[in-house]
C-alpha positions in Angstrom: -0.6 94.7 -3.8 -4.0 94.5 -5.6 -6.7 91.3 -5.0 -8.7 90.1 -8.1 -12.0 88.1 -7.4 -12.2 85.7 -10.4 -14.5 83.2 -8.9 -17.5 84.5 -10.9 -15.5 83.6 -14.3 -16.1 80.1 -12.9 -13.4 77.9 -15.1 -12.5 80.6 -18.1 -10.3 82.9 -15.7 -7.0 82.4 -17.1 -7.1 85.0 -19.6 -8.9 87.3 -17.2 -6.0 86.5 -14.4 -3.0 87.2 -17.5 -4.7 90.3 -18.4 -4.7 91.4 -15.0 -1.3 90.8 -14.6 0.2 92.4 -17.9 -1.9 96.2 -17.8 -3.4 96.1 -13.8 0.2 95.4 -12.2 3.2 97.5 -12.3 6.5 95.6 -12.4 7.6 94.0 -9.1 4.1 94.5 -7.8 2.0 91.4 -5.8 -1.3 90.2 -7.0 -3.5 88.0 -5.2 -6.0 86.5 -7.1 -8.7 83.8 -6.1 -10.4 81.3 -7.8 -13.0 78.1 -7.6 -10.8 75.0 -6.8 -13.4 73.0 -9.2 -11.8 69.5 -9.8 -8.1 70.9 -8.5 -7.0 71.0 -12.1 -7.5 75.0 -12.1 -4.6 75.1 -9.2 -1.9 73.2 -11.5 -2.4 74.7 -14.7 -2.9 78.8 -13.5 0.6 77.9 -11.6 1.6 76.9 -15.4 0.4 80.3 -17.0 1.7 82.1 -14.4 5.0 80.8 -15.3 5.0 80.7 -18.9 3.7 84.5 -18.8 7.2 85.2 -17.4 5.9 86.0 -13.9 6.5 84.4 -10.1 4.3 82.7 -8.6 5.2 83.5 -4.6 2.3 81.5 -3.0 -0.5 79.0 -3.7 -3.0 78.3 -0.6 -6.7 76.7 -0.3 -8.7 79.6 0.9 -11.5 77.6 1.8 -13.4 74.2 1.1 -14.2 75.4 -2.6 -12.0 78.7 -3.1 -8.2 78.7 -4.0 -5.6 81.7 -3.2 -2.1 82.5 -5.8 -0.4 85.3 -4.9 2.1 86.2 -7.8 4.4 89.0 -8.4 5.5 90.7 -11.5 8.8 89.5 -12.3 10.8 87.2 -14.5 10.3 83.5 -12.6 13.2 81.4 -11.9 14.5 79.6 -14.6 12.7 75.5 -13.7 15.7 73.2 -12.9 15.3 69.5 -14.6 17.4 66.9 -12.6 18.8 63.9 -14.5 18.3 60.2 -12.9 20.8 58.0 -13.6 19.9 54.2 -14.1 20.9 51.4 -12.3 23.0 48.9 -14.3 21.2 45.3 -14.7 24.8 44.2 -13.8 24.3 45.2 -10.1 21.1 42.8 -9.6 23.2 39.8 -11.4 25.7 39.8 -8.5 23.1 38.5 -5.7 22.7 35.4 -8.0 26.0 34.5 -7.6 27.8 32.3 -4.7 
C-alpha cells in the first residue's frame, strides 16, 4: 500500500492520480491518495476515473475540513448494475374517482 499526496496539484490531479495507478502500483495493490475537497465535485468525478480506468475504488472518506481520502486497489471494478423502474399505469389513479 503506497499514499500519494496530490493536494499540491490543486484541481489537475486526475491524470497525476491515473498515472500513479497504471506504472506506481502493482496489480491487486492499494493506493491511498488524497486530495483538496474544493467545491466536492473533485470526490464524484475521481470516483468516475477510478472506475473507467478499470480499477476499484474500496473507500472514499473526508480527511479533514478541506482534504479528501480514496483508497483504491488495482483491479478490474465490478461491473455497475442499472435497475429498471417500472411505471405506474394512469389506470390505477382513475379508480379512486369512481363510486
Amino acid at each position: 500500500m503506497k499514499r500519494y499526496d496530490l493536494r499540491p496539484l490543486k484541481d489537475n490531479f486526475y491524470s497525476r492520480m491515473l498515472e500513479l495507478m497504471d506504472k506506481d502500483i502493482k496489480d491487486g495493490e492499494n493506493a491511498i491518495f488524497l486530495f483538496e475537497i474544493g467545491d466536492f465535485t473533485h470526490i464524484q468525478k475521481s470516483a468516475d476515473e477510478i472506475y473507467e480506468a478499470g480499477y476499484t475504488l474500496m473507500n472514499s472518506i473526508k480527511f479533514n475540513e478541506v482534504d479528501w481520502t480514496i483508497v483504491v486497489k488495482k483491479v478490474k471494478p465490478e461491473p455497475r448494475l442499472v435497475e429498471e423502474v417500472q411505471e405506474e399505469s394512469d389506470e390505477d389513479d382513475d379508480d379512486d374517482d369512481e363510486e
